[in-house]
C-alpha positions in Angstrom: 25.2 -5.7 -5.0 22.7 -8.3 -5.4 23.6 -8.8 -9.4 27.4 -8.8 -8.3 26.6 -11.6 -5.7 24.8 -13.4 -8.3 27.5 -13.3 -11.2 30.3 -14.0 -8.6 28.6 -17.0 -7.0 28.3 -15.4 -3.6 25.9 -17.5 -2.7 25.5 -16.5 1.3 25.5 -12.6 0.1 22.7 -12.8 -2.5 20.5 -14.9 -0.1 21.7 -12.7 2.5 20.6 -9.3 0.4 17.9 -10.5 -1.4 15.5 -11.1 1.1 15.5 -7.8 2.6 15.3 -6.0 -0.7 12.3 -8.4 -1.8 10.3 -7.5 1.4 10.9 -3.7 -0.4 10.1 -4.0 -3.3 6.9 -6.2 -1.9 6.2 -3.5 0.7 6.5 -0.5 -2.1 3.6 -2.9 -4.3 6.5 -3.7 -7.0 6.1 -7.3 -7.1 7.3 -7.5 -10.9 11.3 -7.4 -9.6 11.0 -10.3 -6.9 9.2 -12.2 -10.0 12.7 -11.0 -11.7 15.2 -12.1 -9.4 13.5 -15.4 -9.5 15.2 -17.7 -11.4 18.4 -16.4 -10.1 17.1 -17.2 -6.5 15.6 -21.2 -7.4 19.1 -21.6 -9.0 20.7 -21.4 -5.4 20.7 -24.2 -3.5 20.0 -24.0 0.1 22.1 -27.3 1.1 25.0 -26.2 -0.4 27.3 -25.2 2.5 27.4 -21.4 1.2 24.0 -21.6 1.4 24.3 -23.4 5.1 26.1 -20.0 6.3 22.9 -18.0 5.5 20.8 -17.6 8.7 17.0 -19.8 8.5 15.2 -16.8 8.4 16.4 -15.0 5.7 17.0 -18.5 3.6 13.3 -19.3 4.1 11.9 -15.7 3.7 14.0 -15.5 0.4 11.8 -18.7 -1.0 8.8 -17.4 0.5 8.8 -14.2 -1.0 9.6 -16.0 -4.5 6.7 -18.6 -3.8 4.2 -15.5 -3.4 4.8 -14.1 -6.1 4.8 -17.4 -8.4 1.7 -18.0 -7.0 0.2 -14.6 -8.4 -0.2 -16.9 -11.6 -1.3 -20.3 -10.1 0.2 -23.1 -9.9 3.3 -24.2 -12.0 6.4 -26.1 -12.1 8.6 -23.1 -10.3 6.0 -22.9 -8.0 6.4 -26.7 -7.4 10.2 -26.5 -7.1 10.1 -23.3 -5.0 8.1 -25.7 -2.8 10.4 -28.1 -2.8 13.2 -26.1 -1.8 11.3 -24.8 1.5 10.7 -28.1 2.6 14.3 -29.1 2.8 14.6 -26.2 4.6 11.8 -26.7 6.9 13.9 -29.9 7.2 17.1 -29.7 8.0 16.8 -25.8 10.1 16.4 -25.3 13.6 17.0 -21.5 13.7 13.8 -20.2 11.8 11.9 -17.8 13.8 8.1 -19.0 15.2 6.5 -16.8 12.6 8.7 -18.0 9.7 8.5 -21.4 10.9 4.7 -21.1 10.7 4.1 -19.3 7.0 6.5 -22.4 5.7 5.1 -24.9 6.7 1.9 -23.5 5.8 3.1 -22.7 2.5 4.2 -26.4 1.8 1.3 -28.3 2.6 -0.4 -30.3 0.1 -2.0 -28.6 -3.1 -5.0 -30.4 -2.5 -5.7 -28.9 0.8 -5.7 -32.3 2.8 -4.9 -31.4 6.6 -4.7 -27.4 5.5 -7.8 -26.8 8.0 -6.2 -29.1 10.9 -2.7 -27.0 10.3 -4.5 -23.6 10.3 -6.7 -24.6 13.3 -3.2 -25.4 15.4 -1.5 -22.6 14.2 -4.0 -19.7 15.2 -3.9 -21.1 18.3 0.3 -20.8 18.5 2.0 -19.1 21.4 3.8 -16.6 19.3 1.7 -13.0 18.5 2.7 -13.2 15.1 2.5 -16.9 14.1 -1.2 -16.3 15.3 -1.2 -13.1 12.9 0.0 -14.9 10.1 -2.3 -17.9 10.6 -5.1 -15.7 11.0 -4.8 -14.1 7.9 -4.2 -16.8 5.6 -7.2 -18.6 6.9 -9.1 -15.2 6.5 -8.0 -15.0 2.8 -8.9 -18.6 2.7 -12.4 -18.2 3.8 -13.3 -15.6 1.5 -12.0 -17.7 -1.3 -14.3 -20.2 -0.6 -17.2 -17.6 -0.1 -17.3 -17.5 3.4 -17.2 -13.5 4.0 -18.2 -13.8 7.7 -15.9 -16.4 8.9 -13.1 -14.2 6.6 -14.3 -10.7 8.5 -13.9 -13.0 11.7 -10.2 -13.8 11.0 -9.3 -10.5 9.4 -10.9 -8.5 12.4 -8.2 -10.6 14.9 -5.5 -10.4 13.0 -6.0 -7.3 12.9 -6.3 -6.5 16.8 -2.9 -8.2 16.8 -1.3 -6.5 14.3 -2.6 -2.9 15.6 -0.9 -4.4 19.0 2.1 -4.5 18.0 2.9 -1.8 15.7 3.0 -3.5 12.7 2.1 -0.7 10.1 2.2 -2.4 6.4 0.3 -5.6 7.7 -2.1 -3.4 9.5 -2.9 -1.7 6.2 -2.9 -4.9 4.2 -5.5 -6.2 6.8 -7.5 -3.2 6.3 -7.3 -3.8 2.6 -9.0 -7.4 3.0 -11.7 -6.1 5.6 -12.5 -3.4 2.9 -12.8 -6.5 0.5 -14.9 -8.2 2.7 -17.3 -5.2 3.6 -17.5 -4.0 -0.5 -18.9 -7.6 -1.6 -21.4 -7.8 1.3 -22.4 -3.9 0.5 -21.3 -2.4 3.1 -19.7 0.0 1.3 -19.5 2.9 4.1 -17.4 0.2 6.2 -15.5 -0.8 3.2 -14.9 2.8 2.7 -13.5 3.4 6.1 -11.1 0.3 5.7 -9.9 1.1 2.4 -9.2 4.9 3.5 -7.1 3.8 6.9 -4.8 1.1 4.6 -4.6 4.4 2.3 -3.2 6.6 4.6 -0.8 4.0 6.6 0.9 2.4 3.1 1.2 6.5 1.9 2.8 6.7 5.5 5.1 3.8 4.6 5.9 5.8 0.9 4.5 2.8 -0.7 2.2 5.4 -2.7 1.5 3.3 -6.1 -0.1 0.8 -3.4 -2.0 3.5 -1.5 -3.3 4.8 -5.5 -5.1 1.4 -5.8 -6.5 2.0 -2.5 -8.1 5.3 -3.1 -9.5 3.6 -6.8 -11.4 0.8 -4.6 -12.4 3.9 -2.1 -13.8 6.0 -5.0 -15.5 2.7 -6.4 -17.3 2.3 -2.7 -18.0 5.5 -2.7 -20.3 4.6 -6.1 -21.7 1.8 -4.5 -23.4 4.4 -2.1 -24.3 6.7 -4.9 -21.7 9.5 -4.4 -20.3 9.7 -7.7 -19.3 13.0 -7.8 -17.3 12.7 -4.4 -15.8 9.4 -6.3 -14.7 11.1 -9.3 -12.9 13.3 -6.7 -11.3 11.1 -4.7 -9.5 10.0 -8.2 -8.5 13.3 -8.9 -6.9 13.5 -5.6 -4.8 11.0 -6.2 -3.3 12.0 -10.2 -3.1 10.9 -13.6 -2.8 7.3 -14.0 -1.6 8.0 -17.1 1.4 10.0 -15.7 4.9 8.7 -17.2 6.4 8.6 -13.9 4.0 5.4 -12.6 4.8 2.2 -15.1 1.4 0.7 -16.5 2.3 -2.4 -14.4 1.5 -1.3 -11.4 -1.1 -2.5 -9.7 -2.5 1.2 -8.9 -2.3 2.9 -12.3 -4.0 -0.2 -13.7 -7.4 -0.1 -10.9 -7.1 3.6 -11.4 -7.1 3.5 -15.3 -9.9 1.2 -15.1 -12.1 3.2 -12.9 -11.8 6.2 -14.6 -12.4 4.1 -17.8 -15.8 2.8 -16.6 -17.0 6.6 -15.0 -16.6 7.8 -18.1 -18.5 5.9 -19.8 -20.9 4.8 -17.7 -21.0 7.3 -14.7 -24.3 5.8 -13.2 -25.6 2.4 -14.9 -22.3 1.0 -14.5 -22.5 1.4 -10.8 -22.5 -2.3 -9.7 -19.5 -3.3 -11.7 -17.4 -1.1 -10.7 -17.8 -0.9 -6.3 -14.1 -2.1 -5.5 -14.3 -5.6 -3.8 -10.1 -5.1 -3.8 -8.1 -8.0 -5.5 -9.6 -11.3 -4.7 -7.4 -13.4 -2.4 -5.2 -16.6 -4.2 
């Protein structure tokens, strides 16, 4: 439907589906077809009166989810444009939800970071549960990019009380993924460990299983970190052959898997400290 849309020039029906699928495939850990759809997607243009019939939600969550995953590789000129087109949107619509509101304009402040602490400051401090969420966790991924692991565990631990509020599953386990982070690179692996295993079990819960694989790799890698190698290698095993035809070498979970069995086989004890899972380092 969405490649129909596309080709026809249904303009409101490919903004319309492609949001929904993208927050999918994003869920599910298969981040490689919203970076496909793309250039389709920054072709449309959200002023054009097609465009106007598409509700401010899904108009802006379609850019967002495009501007996430451009931003997987830095900065660059779609990025730039991407962030050009949520500004007009920011602009000129009144019906965008608190939350989406929030990540947007969030999302379009200044590369340079001038008034990004000011904005963040406000906006954990919104009215809205899950502006407060969102805030929360982009300053927490923030902090730890800037090497500030307690302030980041501060964030990530309240958003994470409001996310376990209100039900919401995949951000819970993407929470737990971070705090995992956090714990693994200030040693704390048995914590990191117990994060790691409860983002496991809820994204496996959610069938995004290539996402919960890369979880159990940075569990077994924790669990090296304490010295229980053997229980690693098993926790690995538990979760199947990376090398399985049926998992595509891009995924984010065959490659941490492939990599940590890699390194134990090798190097099953003196390559300890290089391989305790931190998780992927926040953007």
């Amino acid at each position: 439907m969405l490649r129909q849309a596309l080709s026809g020039g249904q303009d409101r029906v490919a903004l319309t589906v492609f949001p929904v699928l993208g927050m999918l495939w994003t869920l599910r850990g298969t981040h490689s077809e919203v970076l496909a759809w793309s250039p389709r997607i920054l072709d449309l243009d959200p002023r054009d009166a097609r465009a106007r019939a598409v509700p401010g939600n899904l108009l802006a969550l379609s850019y967002l989810l495009v501007a996430t995953v451009l931003s997987f590789s830095g900065i660059s000129r779609e990025l730039a444009f991407t962030r050009i087109r949520l500004r007009e949107i920011v602009r000129t619509r009144d019906d965008l939800d608190p939350m989406i509101g929030t990540a947007t304009a969030l999302l379009v402040l200044p590369v340079s970071g001038r008034g990004v602490a000011r904005a963040l400051a406000v906006a954990v401090r919104h009215p809205d549960r899950a502006s407060r969420g969102a805030a929360l966790i982009v300053r927490a991924n923030l902090r730890e990019n800037n090497g500030d692991l307690y302030g980041s565990g501060i964030d990530g631990r309240a958003a994470l009380e409001l996310a376990l509020a209100a039900g919401e599953e995949w951000t819970v386990s993407m929470v737990n993924q971070h705090l995992g982070s956090i714990a693994a690179q200030s040693g704390r692996y048995e914590e990191a460990v117990a994060y790691y295993r409860d983002g496991a079990e809820q994204l496996r819960e959610l069938h995004a299983y290539d996402e919960s694989a890369a979880l159990h790799s940075y569990i077994a890698a924790a669990l090296v970190g304490l010295g229980r190698v053997d229980e690693a290698r098993r926790e690995l095993d538990q979760v199947g052959d990376p090398d399985d035809t049926t998992v595509h070498d891009r995924n984010q979970g065959t490659a941490a898997l492939s990599a940590s069995r890699a390194r134990w086989t090798w190097h099953p004890v003196t390559s300890t400290p290089d391989c305790v899972a931190t998780g992927p380092r926040s953007r």
